[in-house]
C-alpha positions in Angstrom: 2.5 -1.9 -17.3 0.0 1.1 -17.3 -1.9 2.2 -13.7 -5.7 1.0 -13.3 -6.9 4.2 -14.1 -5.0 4.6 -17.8 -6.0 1.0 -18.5 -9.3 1.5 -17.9 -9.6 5.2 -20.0 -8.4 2.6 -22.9 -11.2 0.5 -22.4 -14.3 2.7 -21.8 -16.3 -0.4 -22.6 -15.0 -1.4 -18.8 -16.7 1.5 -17.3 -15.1 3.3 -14.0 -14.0 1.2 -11.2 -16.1 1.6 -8.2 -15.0 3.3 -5.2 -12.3 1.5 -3.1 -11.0 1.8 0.6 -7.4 0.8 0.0 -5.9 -1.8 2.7 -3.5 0.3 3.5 -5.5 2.9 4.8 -7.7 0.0 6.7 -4.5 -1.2 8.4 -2.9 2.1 9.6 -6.6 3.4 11.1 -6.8 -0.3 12.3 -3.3 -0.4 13.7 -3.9 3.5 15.1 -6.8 2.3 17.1 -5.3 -0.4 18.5 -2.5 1.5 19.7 -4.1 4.2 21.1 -6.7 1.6 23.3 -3.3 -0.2 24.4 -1.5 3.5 25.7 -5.4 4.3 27.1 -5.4 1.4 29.2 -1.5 1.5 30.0 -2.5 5.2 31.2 -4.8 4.4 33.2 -3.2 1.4 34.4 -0.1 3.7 35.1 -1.9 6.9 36.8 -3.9 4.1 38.8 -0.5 2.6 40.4 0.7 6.3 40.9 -2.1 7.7 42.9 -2.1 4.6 44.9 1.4 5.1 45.5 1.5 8.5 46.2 -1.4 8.0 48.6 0.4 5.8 49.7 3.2 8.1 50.5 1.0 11.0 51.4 -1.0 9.5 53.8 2.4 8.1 55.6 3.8 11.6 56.4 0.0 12.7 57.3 -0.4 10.3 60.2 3.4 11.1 61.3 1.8 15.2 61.1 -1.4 14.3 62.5 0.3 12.1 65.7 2.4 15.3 66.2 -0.5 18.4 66.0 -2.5 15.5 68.8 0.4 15.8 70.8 0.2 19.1 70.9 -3.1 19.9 71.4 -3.9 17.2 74.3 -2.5 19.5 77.2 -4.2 22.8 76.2 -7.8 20.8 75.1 -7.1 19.2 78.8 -7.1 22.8 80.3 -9.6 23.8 77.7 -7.4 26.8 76.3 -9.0 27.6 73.5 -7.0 30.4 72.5 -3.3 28.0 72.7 -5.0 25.8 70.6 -6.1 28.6 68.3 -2.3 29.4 68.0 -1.0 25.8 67.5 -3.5 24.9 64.8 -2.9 28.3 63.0 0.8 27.6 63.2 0.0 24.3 61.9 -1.8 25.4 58.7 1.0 27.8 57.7 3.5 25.3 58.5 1.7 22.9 56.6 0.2 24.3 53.2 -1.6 21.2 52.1 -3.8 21.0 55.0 -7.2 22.3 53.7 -8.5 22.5 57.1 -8.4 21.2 61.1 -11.4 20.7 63.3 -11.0 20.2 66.9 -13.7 18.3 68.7 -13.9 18.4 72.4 -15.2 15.7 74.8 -17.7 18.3 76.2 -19.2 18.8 72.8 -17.8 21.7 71.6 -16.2 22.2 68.4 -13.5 24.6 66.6 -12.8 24.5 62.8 -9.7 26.0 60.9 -9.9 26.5 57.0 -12.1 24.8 54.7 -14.3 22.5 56.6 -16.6 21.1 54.3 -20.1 18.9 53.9 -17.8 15.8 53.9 -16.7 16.7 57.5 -16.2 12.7 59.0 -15.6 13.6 62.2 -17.3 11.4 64.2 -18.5 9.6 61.4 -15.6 7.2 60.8 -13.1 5.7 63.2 -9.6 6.7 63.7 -7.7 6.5 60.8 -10.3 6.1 58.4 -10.2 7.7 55.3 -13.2 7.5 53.6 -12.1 7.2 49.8 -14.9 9.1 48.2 -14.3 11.8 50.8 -10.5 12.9 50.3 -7.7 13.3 52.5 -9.5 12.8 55.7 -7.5 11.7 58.6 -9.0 11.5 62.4 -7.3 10.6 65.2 -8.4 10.6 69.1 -6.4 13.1 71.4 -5.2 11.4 74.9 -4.2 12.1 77.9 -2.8 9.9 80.4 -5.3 7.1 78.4 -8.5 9.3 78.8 -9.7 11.1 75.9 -10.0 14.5 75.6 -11.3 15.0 72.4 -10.7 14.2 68.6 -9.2 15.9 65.9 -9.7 15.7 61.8 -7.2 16.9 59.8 -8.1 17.2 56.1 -5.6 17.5 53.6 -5.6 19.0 50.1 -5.0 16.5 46.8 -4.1 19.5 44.8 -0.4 17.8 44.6 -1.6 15.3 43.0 -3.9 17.1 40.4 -0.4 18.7 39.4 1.6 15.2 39.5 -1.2 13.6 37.4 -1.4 16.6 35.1 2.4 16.2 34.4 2.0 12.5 33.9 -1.1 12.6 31.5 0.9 15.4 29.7 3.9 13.0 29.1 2.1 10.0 28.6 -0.5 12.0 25.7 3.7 13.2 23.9 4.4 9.5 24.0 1.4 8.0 22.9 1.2 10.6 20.1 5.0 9.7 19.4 3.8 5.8 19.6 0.6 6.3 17.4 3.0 8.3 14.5 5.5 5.7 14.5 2.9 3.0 14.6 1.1 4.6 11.8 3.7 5.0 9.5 4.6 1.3 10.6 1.3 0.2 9.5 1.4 2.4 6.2 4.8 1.3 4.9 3.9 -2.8 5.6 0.4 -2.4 4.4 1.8 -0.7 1.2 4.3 -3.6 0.9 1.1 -5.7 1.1 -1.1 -4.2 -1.2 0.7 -3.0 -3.8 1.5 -6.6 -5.3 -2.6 -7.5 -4.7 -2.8 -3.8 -6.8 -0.1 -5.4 -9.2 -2.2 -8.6 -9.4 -5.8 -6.7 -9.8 -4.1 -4.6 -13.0 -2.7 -7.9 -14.6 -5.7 -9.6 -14.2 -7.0 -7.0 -15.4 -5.1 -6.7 -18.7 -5.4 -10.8 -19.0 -8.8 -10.4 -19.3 -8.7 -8.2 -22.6 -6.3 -10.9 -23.7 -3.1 -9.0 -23.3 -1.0 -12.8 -22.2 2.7 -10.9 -22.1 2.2 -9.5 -18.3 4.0 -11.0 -16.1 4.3 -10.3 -12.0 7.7 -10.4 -10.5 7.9 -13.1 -7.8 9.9 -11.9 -4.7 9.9 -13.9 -0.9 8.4 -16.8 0.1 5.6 -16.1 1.6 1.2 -16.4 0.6 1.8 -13.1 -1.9 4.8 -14.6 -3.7 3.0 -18.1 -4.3 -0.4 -15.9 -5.5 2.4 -14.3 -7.8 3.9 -16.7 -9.0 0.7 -19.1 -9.8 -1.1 -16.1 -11.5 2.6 -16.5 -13.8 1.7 -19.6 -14.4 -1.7 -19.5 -15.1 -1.1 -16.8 -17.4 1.2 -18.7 -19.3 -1.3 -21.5 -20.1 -3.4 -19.2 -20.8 -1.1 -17.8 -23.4 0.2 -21.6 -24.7 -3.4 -22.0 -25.0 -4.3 -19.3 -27.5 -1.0 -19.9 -29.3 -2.3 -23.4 -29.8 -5.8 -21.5 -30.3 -4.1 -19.7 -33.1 -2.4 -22.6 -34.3 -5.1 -24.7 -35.0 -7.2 -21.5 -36.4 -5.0 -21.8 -39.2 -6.3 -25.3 -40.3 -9.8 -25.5 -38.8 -12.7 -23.9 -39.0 -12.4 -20.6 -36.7 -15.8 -22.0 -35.5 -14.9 -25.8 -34.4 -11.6 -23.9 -32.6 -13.7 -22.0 -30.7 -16.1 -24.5 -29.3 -13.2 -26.8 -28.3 -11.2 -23.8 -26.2 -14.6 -21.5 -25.3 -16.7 -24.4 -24.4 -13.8 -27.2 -23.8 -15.5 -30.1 -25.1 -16.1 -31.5 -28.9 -17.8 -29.8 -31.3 -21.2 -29.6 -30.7 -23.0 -27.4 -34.1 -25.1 -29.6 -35.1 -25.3 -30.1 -39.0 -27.8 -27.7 -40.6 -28.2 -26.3 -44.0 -27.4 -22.8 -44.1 -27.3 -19.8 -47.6 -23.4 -19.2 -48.1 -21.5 -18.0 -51.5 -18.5 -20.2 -52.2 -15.6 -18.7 -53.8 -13.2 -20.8 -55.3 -9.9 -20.0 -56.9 -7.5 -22.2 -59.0 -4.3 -21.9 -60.6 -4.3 -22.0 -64.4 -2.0 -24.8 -66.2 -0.6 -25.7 -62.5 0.6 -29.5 -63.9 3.1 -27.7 -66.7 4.0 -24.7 -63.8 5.1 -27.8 -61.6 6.5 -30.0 -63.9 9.2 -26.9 -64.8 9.9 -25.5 -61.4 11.7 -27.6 -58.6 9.2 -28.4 -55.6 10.6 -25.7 -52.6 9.8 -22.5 -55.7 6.3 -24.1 -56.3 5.2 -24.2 -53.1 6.9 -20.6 -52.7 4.8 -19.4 -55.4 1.3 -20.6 -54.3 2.0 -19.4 -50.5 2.8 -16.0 -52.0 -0.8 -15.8 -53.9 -2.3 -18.0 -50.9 -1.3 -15.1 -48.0 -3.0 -12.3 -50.6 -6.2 -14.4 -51.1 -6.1 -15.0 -47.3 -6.1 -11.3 -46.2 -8.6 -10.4 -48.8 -10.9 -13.1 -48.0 -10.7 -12.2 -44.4 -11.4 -8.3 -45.4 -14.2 -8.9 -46.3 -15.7 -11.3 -43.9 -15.4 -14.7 -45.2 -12.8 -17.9 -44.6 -11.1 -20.1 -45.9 -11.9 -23.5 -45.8 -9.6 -25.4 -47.1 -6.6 -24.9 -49.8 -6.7 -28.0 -52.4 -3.9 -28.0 -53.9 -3.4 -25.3 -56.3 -6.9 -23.8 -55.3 -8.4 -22.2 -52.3 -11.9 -22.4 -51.4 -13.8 -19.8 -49.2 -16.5 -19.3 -47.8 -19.1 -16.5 -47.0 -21.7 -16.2 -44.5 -20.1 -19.0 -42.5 -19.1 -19.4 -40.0 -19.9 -15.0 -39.7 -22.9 -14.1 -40.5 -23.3 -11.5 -43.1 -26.2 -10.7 -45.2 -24.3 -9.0 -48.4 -22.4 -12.1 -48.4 -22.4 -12.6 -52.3 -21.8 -8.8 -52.7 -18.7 -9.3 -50.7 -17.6 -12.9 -52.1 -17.9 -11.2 -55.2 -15.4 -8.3 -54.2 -13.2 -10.2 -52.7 -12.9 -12.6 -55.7 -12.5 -9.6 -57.9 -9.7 -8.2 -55.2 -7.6 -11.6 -55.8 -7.5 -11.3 -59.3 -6.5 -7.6 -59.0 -3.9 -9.0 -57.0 -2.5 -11.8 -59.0 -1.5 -8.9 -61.3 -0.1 -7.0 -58.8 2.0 -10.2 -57.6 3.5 -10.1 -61.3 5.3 -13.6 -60.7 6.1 -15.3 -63.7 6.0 -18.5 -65.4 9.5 -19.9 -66.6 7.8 -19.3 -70.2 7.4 -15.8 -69.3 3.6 -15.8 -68.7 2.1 -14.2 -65.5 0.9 -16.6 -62.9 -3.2 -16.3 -63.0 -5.8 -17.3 -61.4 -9.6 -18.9 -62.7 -11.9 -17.8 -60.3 -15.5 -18.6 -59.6 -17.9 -18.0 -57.2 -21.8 -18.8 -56.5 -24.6 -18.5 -53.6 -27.0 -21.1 -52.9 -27.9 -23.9 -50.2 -25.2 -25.7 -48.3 -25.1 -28.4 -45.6 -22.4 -27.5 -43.4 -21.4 -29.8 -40.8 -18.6 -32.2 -39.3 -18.0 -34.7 -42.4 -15.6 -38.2 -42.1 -14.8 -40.8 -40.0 -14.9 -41.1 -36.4 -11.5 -40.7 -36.4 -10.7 -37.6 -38.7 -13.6 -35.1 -39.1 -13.8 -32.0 -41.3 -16.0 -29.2 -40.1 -16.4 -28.2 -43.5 -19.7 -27.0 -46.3 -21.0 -29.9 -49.3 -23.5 -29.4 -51.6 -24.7 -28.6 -55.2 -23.8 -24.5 -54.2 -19.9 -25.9 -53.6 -19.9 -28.0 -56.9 -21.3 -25.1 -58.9 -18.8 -22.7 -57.4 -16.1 -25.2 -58.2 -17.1 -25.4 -61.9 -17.4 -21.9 -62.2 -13.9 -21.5 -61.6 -13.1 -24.1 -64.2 -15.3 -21.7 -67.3 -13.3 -18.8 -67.0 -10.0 -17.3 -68.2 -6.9 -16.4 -66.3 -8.3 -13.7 -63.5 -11.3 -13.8 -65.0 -14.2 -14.0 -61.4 -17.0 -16.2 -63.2 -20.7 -17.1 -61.8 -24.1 -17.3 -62.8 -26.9 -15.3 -63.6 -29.0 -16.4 -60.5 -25.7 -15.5 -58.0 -24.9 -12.2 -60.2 -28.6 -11.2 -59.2 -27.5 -11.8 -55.8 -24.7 -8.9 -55.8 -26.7 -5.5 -56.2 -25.6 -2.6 -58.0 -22.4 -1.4 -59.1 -21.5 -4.9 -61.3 -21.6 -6.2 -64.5 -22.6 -9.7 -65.8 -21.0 -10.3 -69.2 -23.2 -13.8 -70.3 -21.7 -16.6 -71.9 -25.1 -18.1 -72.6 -26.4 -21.1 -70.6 -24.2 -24.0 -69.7 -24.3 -27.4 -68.8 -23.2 -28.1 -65.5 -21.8 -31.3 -63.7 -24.0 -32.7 -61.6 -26.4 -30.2 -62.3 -30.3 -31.7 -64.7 -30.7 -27.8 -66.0 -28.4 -25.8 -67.8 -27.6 -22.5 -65.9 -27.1 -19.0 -67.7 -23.2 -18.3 -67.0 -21.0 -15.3 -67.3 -18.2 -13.2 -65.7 -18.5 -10.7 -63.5 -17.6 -6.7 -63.7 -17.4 -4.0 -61.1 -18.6 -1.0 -62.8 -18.8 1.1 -59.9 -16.2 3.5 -58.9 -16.5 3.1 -55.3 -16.7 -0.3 -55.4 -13.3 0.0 -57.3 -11.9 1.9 -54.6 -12.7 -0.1 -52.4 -11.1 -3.3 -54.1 -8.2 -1.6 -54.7 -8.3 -0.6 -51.3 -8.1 -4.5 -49.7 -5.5 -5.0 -52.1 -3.5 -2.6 -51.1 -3.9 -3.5 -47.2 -3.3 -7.7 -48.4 0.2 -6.0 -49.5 0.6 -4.4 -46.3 2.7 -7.0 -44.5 2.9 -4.9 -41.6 -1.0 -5.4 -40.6 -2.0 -8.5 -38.1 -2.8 -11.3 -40.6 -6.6 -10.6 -39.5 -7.4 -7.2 -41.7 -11.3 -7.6 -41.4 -12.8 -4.1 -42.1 -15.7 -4.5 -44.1 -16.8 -0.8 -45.5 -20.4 -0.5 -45.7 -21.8 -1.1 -49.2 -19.1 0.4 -51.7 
């Protein structure tokens, strides 16, 4: 089955398809998204719990540092040695190098700071312990002596460890979530593409059903909302195509217009009667009783379908149908149920084409005689319209324009196309009307001016011999209708 694109190069009449955005791609930026929200707020989720935990930790050993430097400090802040406690917080900050800074309070009111003391200072601002969160590693603690207080102390410590732990974490968690993403991605591409490409399928096929191609069929794998789609679109598909075989079916014994109000419209035929211009053609065989009487049944019938599939392409050719075979004749008709406004000049051809043809068929008689033809054809007034019972109708054309055609193939000799003056007026240039003088006519108060008809033209010629050479081509559709202009 041929891509969209192909399909529709075939068919310019379609036009180009407008622009798509294909599901697959909908699904993977879909499914992308979604992932990467899900490893943002399992990120965040995760760095929260680790800073929490590591403050956790790091506040631990800071009160266990702090305790220790108070210790330290409460003998010489008692004696008010400045300088020993210069020396023990120095040795403090270079035994400890994620303290930022120390400052020493004394009850008196004096104060000594040790490395970055900052704005955000809350000594004296926060109780013991505190650690204001919006303020860093802050820790304050009271130095004691003997239960008397001797000053305070405010340690602050730096969170540049954790700046470097979260770094490495965000680093490891932006590889995995890239790795999730990709695999995700290509996840979401490959099951997407499993999903679309039978919706694709199905778009293409209905695509090709509705330019009446019925072959395509899907193929039906799982069990699941695609498969039934698949397989329903089958079956639909072959209704459709038991339909037009039934379509075609009754095409070859109805009027092509009844059949196509029953299965367009799907009701009963609703043309209303109506009088309507057509040219009858009507062809006969000559001496049929003494041709049956001396061949067994199956050859007649052989005989007549032989000359009936000719007639039957070259009546199509040239635009008209056939209405009904009677017998050894065939009627047709032109203008009806396709409209054509050179109808006679075309009848006229196409009779003229079927007597070339019986000649070209070359079947004879057991008496050695060729197999011929009368034909006749005329224009004029019809009623055409659904004639019989209620219970068996015939969509079909009556009037005095049938009866004349029907005795103007009676007049004539074996291939001979006869019809009179009034219809031969009808058939513009490149013809002939050889008179036979004026006739009476069955049916008919005034005698009518009769004669057989000639193409004189060479193109016209051509052309005849043309259709009769395509009615011989049994390798064309049954339907050869390619009228050429006015040759």
């Amino acid at each position: 089955m041929p891509e969209s694109e192909d399909f529709v190069a075939q068919h310019p009449e379609q036009g180009e398809l407008p622009p798509r955005f294909p599901i697959r791609w909908r699904w993977t930026m879909l499914v992308s998204f979604a992932v990467a929200l899900a490893v943002l707020a399992a990120s965040l989720i995760i760095l929260n719990m680790e800073r929490d935990a590591w403050l956790e930790s790091q506040s631990a050993q800071a009160r266990i540092m702090v305790d220790r430097l108070a210790d330290e400090l409460k003998l010489p802040m008692l004696a008010g040695s400045k300088v020993e406690v210069d020396v023990i917080v120095s040795g403090f900050l270079k035994k400890v190098p994620a303290v930022l800074g120390v400052h020493v309070h004394y009850v008196g009111g004096e104060d000594q700071r040790y490395g970055q003391i900052g704005p955000d200072d809350p000594l004296l601002r926060a109780a013991p312990g505190a650690r204001p969160p919006a303020q860093g590693l802050w820790f304050v603690k009271k130095v004691l002596y003997a239960g008397t207080e001797v000053g305070t102390l405010a340690v602050h410590y730096s969170e540049q460890a954790w700046e470097e732990l979260a770094n490495r974490l965000v680093t490891r968690m932006v590889l995995v979530a890239l790795v999730v993403i990709t695999l995700a991605s290509i996840a979401a591409w490959w099951i997407a593409g499993r999903m679309s490409r039978p919706i694709e399928m199905l778009a293409e096929a209905a695509e090709h059903v509705a330019y009446g191609d019925y072959s395509v069929r899907l193929p039906v794998r799982g069990n699941d909302e695609i498969s039934d789609a698949m397989h329903q679109f089958n079956r639909m598909v072959s209704e459709l195509a038991h339909k037009e075989e039934i379509r075609d079916i009754f095409g070859r014994y109805l009027n092509p217009k009844l059949v196509a109000e029953v299965f367009d419209e799907g009701g009963a035929v609703r043309s209303p009667n109506h009088r309507q211009e057509v040219t009858v053609l009507f062809a006969d065989m000559v001496s049929f009783t003494s041709f049956s009487e001396s061949l067994p049944t199956e050859e007649v019938v052989d005989v007549l379908n032989q000359h009936f599939e000719v007639f039957h392409r070259i009546i199509d050719y040239y635009g008209g149908h056939v209405d009904k075979y009677i017998g050894d004749a065939v009627m047709a008709v032109f203008n009806h149920p396709h409209e054509d406004a050179d109808h006679a000049r075309h009848a006229a051809k196409a009779a003229l084409a079927m007597a070339r043809a019986c000649a070209k068929l070359g079947i004879l008689r057991p008496s050695g005689e060729p197999v011929a033809f009368r034909l006749g054809i005329n224009s004029g007034q019809a009623i055409v319209g659904n004639i019989g019972a209620a219970e068996r109708l015939e969509y079909t054309v009556i009037g005095d324009a049938v009866n004349i055609a029907s005795r103007m193939g009676g007049m004539g000799e074996a291939n001979e196309v006869m019809a009179t003056r009034a219809t031969y007026e009808k058939l513009g240039d490149g013809f002939a009307f050889d008179s036979i003088g004026e006739r009476e006519i069955k049916g008919i108060s005034e005698p009518m001016e009769c004669g057989s008809v000639r193409a004189v033209d060479e193109k016209i010629r051509n052309n005849i011999r043309h259709a009769v050479a395509l009615a011989f081509d049994l390798t064309l559709p049954s339907d050869v209708r390619q009228i050429v202009g006015d040759v």
